[in-house]
C-alpha positions in Angstrom: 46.3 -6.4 38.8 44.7 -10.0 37.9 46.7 -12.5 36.2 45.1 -14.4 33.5 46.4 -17.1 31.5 45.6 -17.8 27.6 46.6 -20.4 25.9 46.4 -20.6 22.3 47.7 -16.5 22.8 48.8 -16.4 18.9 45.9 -18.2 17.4 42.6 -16.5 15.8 40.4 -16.4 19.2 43.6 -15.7 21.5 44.8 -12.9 19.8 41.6 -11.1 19.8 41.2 -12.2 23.8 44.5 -11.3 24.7 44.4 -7.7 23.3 40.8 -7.2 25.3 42.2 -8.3 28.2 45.2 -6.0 28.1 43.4 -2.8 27.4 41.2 -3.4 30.5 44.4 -3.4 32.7 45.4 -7.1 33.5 48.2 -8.7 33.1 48.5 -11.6 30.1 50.9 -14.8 30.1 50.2 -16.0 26.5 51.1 -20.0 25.8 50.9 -21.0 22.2 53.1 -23.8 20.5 53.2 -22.3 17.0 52.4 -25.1 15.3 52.7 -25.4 11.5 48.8 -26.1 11.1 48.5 -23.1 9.2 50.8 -20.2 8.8 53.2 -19.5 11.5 53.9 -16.2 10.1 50.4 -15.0 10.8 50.9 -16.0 14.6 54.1 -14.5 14.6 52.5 -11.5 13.8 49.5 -11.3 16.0 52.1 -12.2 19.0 54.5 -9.5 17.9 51.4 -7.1 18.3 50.9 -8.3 21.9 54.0 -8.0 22.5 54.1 -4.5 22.8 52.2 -4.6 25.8 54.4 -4.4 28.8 51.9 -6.6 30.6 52.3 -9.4 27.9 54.6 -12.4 28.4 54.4 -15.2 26.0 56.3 -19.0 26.0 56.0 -20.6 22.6 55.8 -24.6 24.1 53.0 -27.3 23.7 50.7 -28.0 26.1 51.9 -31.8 25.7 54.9 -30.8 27.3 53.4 -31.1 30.8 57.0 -30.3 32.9 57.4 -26.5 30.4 53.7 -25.7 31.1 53.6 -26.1 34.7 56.7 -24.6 34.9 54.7 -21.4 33.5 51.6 -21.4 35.8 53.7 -22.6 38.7 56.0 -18.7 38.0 52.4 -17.2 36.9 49.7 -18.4 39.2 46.7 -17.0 37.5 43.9 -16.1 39.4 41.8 -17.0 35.6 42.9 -19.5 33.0 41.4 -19.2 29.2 42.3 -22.3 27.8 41.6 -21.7 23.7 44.9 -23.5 22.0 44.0 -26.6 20.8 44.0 -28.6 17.2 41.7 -27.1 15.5 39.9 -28.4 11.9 36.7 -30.8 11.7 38.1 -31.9 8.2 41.7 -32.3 9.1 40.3 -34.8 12.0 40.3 -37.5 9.0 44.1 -36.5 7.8 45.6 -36.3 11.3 43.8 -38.0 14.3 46.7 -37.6 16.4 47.1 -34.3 16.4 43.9 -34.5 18.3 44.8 -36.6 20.8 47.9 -35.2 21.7 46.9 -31.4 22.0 43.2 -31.6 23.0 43.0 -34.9 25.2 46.4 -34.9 26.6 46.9 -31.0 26.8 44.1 -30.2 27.8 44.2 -32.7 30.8 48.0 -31.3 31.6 46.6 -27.6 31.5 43.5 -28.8 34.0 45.6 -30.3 36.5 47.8 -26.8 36.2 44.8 -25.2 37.1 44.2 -27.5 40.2 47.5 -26.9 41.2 47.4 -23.5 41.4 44.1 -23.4 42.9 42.8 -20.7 40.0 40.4 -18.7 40.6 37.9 -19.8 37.5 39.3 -21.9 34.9 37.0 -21.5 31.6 37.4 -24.2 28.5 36.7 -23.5 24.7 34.6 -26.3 22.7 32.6 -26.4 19.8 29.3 -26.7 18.5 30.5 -29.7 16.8 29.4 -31.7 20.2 26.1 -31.5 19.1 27.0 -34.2 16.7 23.8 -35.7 14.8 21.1 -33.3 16.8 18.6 -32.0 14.2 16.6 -30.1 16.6 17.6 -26.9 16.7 18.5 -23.6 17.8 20.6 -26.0 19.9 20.6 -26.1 23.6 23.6 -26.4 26.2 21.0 -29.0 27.8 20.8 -31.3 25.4 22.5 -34.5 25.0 25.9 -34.4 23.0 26.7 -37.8 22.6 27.3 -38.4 18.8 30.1 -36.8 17.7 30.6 -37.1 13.9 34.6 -36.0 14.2 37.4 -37.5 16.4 37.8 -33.1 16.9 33.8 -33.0 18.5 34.9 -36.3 20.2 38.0 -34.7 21.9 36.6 -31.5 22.7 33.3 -33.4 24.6 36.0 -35.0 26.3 37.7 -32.4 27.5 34.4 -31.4 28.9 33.4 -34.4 30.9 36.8 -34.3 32.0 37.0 -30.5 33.2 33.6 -31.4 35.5 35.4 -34.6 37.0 37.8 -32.1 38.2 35.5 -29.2 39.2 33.7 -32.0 41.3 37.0 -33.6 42.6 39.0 -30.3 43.4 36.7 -27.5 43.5 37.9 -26.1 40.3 35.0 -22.9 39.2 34.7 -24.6 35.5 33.2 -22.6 32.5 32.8 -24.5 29.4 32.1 -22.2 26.4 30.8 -24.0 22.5 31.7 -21.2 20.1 29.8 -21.6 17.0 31.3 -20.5 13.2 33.9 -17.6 14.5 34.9 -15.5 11.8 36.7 -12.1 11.8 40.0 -10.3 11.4 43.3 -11.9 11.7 41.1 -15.0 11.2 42.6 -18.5 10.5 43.2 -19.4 6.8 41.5 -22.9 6.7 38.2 -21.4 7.5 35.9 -20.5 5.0 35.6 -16.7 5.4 39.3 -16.4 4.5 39.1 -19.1 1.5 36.4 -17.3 0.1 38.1 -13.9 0.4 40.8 -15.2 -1.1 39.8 -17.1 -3.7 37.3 -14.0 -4.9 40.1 -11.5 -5.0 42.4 -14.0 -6.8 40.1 -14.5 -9.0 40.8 -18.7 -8.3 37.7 -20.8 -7.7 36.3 -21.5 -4.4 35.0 -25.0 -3.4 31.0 -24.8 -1.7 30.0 -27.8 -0.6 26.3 -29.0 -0.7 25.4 -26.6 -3.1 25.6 -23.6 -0.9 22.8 -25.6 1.4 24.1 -25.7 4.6 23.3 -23.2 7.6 25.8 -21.6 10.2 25.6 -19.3 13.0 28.3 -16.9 12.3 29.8 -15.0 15.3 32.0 -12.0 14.7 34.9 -12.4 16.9 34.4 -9.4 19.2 31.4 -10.1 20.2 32.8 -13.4 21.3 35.8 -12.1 22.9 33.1 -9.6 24.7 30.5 -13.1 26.2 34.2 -14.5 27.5 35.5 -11.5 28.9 32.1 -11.3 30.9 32.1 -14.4 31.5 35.1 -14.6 33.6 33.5 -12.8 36.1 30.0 -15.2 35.9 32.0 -18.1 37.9 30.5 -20.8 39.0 29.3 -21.3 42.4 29.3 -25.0 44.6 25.7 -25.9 44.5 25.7 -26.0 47.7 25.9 -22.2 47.5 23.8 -21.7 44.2 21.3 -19.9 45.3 18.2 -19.6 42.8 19.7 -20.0 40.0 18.9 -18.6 36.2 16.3 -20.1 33.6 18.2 -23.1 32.1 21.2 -23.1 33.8 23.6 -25.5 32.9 25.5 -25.8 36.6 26.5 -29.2 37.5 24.5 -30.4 40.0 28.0 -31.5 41.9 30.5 -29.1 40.9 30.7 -25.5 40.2 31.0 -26.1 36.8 28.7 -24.9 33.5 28.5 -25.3 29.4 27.3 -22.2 27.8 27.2 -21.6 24.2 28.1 -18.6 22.4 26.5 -17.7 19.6 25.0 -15.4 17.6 21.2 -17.2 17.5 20.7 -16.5 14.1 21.7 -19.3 11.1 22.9 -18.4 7.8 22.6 -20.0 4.8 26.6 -20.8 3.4 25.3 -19.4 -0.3 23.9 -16.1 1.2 27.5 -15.7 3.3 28.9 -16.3 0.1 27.1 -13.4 -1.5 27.7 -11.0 1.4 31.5 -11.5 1.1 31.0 -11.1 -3.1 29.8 -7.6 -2.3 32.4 -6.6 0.1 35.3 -7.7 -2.4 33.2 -6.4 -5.4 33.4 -9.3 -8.0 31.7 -12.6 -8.0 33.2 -15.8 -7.1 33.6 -18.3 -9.4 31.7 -21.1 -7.5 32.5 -25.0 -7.2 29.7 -27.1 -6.1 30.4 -29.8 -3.8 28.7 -32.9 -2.3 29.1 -32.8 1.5 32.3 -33.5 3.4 32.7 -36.2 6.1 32.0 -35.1 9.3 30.0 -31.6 7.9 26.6 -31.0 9.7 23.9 -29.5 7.5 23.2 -26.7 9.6 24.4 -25.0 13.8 22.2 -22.9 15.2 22.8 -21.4 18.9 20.4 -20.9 22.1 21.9 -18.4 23.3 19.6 -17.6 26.1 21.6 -18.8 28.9 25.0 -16.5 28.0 21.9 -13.6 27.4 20.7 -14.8 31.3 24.4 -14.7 32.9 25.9 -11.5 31.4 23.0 -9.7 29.8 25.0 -10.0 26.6 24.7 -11.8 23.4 26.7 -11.2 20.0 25.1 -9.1 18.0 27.3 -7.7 14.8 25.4 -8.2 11.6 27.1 -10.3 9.2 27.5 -7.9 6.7 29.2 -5.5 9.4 31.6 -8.2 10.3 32.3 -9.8 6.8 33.1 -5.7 5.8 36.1 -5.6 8.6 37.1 -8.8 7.5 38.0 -7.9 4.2 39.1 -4.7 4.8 41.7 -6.4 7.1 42.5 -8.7 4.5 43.1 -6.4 2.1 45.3 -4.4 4.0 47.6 -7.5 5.8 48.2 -8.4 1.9 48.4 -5.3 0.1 45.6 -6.6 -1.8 
């Protein structure tokens, strides 16, 4: 039975992860610090449903505290690490900068060198579309240059990039870093717009829409997410030295055994029409609040996704109106609504 590590195990993306992982037969040693971000109840809960796993162990610690965590992957060894937790949030980038620092530059450095130590097997790194920064040309491409970051969040998780290949070319370490584009789903975060909408419809309060409802996203239901990471586990990156031919537009390093794929669903949505889909599901219409742009927004993401499509043969695929439906269902349910 393979040992895989996931950090962030209570959070939005972890959860879902975690659960897949567990129901094809390995063993899961969650890591999460439960950080008041958003509700700790809702992580609570989504842990307490792992829990009753046998093969789920979970330490509630931050991945700043470098002695607890290796303490964990030292009793653990993982043959695959997932690393997912970090803070999350373009906007709260401009409230809390050091939030940023400390769990994404510094946490994710302690959770890489974990991974050296242990000599895991493949060690595979969440980011963000957000690295694509200023690029207007889209759908946008794992090959293209990410160096404009509008947010101190898009600057830490290109960081932890660059430094995730230093160590793939210094140690060895089989790298995969994966940019998830607008994740949305059940038992999804409550900051994100999906929920806020949800809410705000069924409460009848207003909901905030900024630009106008003009701005483009490339939704990706969470299980086909958690699907592309689950298969991509087993795509690790080989040395280049052993690379062999290769696949169109491969992203491998040409010094480590190390890749960026994005994940994506390859289709953009406008922000009014998602508005409208989650209007039908809840039955009543919003009462819409037209904003100007925030700091740090991007008009529009838009995944290639022809290089996860190349590696796995996969590539989401729920329509949005599918995944927006199991969404509020879920809410409705986890609230009595």
């Amino acid at each position: 039975m393979q040992t895989v590590l996931v950090t962030g195990s209570a959070g939005f993306i972890g959860y879902h992860l975690s659960e897949c992982l567990l129901r094809q037969g390995f063993s899961v040693v969650g890591y999460d610090g439960m950080t008041d971000y958003y509700d700790v109840a809702l992580k609570q809960q989504r842990h307490a449903l792992l829990s009753a796993h046998p093969q789920f162990t979970a330490t509630e610690a931050l991945l700043e505290d470098f002695a607890r965590l290796r303490e964990v992957v030292l009793a653990a060894r993982p043959e695959i690490i997932v690393h997912l937790a970090a803070q999350a949030g373009v906007r709260y980038s401009l409230e809390n900068p050091r939030a940023y620092v400390d769990a994404n530059l510094v946490g994710t450095f302690n959770l890489i060198e974990c991974a050296r130590e242990v000599g895991a097997r493949h060690l595979l790194i969440a980011s963000t579309s957000s690295v694509y920064g200023a690029n207007t040309a889209m759908p946008f491409a794992e090959g293209d240059k990410a160096d404009t970051p509008l947010t101190l969040y898009a600057a830490t998780k290109k960081a932890g990039e660059v430094m995730a290949h230093a160590y793939a070319h210094l140690h060895g370490l089989p790298t995969t870093c994966f940019r998830f584009f607008t994740v949305y789903g059940p038992w999804g975060r409550p900051d994100m717009a999906l929920f806020k909408f949800t809410r705000g419809i069924l409460e009848g309060t207003p909901i905030e829409i900024y630009n106008g409802g003009e701005m483009y996203r490339d939704f990706t239901y969470v299980g086909d997410l958690v699907r592309a990471i689950r298969l991509l586990i087993d795509a690790v990156p080989p040395h280049p030295s052993n690379a062999g031919p290769g696949v169109p537009g491969d992203t491998l390093s040409p010094v480590a055994p190390y890749r960026v794929v994005n994940i994506g669903n390859g289709q953009k949505v406008r922000l009014a029409d998602f508005v409208d889909a989650i209007e039908a599901e809840c039955g009543r219409k919003a009462d819409r609040r037209l904003l100007p742009m925030q700091p740090g927004d991007v008009p529009a993401t838009w995944a290639d996704n022809r290089l996860l499509k190349a590696l796995t043969g996969y590539a989401p695929q729920t329509p949005l109106r599918e995944g927006v439906a199991r969404f509020v269902a879920w809410y409705r349910d986890y609230y009595g609504v």
